[in-house]
Backbone as a ProteinNet text record, in pm:
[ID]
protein_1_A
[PRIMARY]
XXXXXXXXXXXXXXXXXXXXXXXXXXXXXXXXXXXXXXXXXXXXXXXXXXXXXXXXXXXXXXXXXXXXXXXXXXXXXXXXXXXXXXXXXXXXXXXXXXXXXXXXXXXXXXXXXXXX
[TERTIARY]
1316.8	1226.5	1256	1392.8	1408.7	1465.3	1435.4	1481.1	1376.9	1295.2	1158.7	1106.6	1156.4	1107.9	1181.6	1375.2	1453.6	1372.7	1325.2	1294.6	1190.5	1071.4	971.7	964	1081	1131.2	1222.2	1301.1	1368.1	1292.2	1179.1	1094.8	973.7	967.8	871.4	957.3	1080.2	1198.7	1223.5	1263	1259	1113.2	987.3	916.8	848.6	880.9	862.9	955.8	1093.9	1179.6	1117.6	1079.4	1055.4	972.5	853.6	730.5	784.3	882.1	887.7	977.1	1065.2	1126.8	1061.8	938.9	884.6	782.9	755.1	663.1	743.7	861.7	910.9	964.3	961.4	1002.7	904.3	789.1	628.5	609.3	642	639.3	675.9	835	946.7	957.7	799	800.4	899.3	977.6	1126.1	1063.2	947.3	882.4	764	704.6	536.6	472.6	312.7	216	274.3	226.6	219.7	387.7	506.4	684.8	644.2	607.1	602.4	468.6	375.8	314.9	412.2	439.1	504.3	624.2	706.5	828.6	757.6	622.1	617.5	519.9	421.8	289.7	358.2	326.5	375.6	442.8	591.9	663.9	577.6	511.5	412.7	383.3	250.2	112.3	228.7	298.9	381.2	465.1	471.3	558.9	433.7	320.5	195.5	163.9	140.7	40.6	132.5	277.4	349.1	390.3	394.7	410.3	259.9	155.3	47	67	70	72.6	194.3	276.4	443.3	384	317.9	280	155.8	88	-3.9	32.1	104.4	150.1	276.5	333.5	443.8	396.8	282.3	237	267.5	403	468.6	558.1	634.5	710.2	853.8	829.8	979.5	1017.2	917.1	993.5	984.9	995	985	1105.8	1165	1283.9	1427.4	1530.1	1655.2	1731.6	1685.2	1756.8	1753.9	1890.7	1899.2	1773.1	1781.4	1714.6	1562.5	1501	1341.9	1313	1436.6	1389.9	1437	1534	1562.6	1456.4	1388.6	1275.3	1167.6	1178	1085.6	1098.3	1203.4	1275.9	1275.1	1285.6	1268	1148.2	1080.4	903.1	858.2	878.6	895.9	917.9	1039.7	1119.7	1018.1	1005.1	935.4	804.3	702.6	622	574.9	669.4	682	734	808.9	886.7	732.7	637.8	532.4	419.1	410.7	254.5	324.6	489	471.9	461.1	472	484.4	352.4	269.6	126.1	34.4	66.3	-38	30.3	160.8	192	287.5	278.8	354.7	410.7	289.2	340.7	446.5	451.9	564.6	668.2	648.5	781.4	867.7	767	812.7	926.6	905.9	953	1041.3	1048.1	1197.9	1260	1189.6	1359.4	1391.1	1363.4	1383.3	1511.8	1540.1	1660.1	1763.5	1742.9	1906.6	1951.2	2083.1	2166.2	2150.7	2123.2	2051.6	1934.7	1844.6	1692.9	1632.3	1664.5	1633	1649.6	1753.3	1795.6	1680.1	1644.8	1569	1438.5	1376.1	1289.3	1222.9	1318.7	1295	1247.6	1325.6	1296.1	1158.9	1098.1	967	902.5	909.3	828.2	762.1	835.2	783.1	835.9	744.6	799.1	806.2	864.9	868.5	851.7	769.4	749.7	828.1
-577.2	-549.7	-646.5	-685.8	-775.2	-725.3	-808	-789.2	-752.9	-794.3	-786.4	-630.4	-552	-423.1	-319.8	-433.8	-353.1	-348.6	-467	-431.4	-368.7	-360.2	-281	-110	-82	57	81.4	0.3	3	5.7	-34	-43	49	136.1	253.4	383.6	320.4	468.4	457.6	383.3	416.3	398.4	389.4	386.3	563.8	616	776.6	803	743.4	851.6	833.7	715.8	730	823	796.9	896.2	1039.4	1102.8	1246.5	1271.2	1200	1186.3	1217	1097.3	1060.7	1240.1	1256.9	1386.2	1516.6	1510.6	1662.8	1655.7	1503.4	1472.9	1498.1	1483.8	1510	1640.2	1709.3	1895.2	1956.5	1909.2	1971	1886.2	1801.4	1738.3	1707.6	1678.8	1534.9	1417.9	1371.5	1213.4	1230.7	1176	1203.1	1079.3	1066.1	981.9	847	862.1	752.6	686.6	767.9	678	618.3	686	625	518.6	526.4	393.1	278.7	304.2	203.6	168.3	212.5	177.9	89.4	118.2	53.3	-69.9	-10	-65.9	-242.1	-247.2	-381.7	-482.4	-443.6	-521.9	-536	-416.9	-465.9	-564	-526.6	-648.9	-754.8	-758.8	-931.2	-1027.6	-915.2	-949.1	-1004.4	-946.5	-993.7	-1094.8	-1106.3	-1235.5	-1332.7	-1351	-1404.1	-1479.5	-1410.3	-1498.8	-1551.1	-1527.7	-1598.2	-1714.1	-1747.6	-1832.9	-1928.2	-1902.5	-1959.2	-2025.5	-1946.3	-1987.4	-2087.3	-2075.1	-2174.8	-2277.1	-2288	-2384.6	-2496.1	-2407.4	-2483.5	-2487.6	-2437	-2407.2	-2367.5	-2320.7	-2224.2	-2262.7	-2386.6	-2473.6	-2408.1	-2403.2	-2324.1	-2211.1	-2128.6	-2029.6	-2027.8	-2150.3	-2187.2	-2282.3	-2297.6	-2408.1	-2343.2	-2393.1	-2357.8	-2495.3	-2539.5	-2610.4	-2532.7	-2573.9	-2503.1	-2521.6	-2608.7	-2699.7	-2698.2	-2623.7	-2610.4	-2452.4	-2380.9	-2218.6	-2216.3	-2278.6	-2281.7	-2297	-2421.5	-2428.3	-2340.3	-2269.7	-2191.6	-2057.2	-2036	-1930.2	-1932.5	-2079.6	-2078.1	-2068.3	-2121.3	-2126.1	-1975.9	-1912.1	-1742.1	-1689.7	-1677	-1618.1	-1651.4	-1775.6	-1800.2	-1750.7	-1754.3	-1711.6	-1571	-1465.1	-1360.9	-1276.4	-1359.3	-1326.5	-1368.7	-1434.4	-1513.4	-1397.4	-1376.6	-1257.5	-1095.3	-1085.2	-972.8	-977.3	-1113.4	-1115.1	-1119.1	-1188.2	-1214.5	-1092.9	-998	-898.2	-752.6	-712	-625.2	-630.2	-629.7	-696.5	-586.2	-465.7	-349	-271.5	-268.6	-190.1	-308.1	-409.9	-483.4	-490.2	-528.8	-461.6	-332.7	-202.5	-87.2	-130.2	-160.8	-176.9	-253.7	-377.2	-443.7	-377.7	-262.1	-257.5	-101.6	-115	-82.2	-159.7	-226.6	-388.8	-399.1	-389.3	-407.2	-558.9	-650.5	-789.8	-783.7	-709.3	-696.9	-809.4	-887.8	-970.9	-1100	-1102.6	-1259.3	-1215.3	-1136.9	-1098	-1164.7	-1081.7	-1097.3	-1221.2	-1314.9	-1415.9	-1537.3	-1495.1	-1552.2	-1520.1	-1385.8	-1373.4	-1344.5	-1462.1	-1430.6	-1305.3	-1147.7	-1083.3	-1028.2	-981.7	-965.6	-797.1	-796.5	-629.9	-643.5	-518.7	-494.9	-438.2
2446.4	2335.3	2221.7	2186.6	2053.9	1920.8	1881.6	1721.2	1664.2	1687.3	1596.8	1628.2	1736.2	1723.1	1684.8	1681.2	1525.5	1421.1	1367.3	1221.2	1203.9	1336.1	1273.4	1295.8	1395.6	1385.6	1283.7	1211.4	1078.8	959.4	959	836.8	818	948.1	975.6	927.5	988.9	944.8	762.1	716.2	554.1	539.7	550.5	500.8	495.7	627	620.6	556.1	509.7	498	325	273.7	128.8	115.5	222.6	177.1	141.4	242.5	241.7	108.6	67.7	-48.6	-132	-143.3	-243.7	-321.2	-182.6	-183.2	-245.7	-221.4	-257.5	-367	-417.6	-582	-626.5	-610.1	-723.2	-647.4	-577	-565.1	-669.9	-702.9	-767.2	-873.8	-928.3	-1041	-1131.9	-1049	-1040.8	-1108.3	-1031.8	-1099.8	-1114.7	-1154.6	-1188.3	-1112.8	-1124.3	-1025.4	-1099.2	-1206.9	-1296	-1292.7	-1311.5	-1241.4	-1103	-1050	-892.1	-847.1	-932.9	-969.8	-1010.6	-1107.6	-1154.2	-1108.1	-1081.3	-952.7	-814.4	-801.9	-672.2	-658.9	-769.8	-752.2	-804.5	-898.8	-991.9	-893.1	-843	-746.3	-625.8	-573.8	-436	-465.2	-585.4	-586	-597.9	-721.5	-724.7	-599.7	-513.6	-387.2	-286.9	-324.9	-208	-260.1	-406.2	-445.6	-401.3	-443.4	-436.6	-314.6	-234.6	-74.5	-31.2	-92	-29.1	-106.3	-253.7	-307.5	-255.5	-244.2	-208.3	-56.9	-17.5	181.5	175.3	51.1	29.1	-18.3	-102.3	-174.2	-85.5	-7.5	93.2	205.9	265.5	369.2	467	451.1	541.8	629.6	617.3	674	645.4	532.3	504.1	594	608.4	667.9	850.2	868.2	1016.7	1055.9	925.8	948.8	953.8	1033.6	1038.4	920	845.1	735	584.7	539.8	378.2	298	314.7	186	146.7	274.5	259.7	219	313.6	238.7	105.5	68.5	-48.5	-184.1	-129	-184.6	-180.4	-121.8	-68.4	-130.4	-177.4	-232.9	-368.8	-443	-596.5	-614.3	-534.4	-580.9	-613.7	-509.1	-490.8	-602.9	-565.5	-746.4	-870.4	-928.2	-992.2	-1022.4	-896.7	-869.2	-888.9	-867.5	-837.6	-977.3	-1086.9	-1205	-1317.2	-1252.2	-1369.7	-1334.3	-1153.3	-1155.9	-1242	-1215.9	-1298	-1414.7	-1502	-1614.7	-1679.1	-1581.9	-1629	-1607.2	-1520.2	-1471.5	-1506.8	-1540.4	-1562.4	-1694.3	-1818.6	-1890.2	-1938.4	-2025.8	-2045.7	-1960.7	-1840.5	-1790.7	-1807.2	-1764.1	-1808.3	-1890.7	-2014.8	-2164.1	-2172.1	-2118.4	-2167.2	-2043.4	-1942.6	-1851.7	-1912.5	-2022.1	-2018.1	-2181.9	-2246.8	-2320	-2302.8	-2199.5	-2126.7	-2098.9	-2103.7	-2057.3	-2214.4	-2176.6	-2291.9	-2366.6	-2314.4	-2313.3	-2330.7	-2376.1	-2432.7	-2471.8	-2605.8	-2678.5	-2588.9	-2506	-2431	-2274.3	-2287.8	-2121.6	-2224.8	-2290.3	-2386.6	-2430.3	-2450.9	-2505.3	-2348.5	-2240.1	-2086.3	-2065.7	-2088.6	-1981.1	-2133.7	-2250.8	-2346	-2337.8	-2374.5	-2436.1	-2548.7	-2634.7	-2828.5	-2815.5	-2893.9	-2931.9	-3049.6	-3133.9	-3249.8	-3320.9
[MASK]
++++++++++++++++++++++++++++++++++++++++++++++++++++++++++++++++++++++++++++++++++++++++++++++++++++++++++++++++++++

């Protein structure tokens, strides 16, 4: 069978196991719609836009290669990529997470956002 039907029986198994989690926390209104939006939604979309753009832009070479030096690249573009759609499309939740880091002002000043 492979590896490849490790990871997709590994990624079916936490993915129920979040769901049922996820469910008996908003039963026992532990978290609300709107926490668990935002815990998930934001990083999804930025993680999707993000590898299409990264796979468009490198065309996907990187992640077909056994050398450092191309996933690498492949990996900053990402990051980057991925640190700019959350910054550009979700700013408000960003905002109030980093206004949790003891480093606020130095996070702040990285993904240009101001606090009043």
């Amino acid at each position: 069978i492979g590896i490849g039907a490790y990871f997709a029986g590994l990624t079916v198994t936490y993915a129920v196991t979040f769901a049922i989690i996820s469910y008996f926390l908003l039963c026992f209104e532990a978290i609300t719609k709107r926490g668990l939006w935002n815990a998930i939604g934001p990083p999804g979309i930025s993680c999707g836009l993000s590898l299409l753009a990264t796979t468009a832009l490198l065309s996907g070479d990187a992640m077909r290669t056994t050398s450092f030096l191309p996933a690498a690249i492949w990996g900053i573009v990402f990051l980057g990529l991925y640190v700019g759609v959350l910054r550009l499309l979700f700013g408000k939740p960003m905002k109030r997470l980093v206004q949790y880091f003891p480093a606020r002002k130095r996070v702040a000043n990285v993904l240009w956002l101001s606090f009043e």
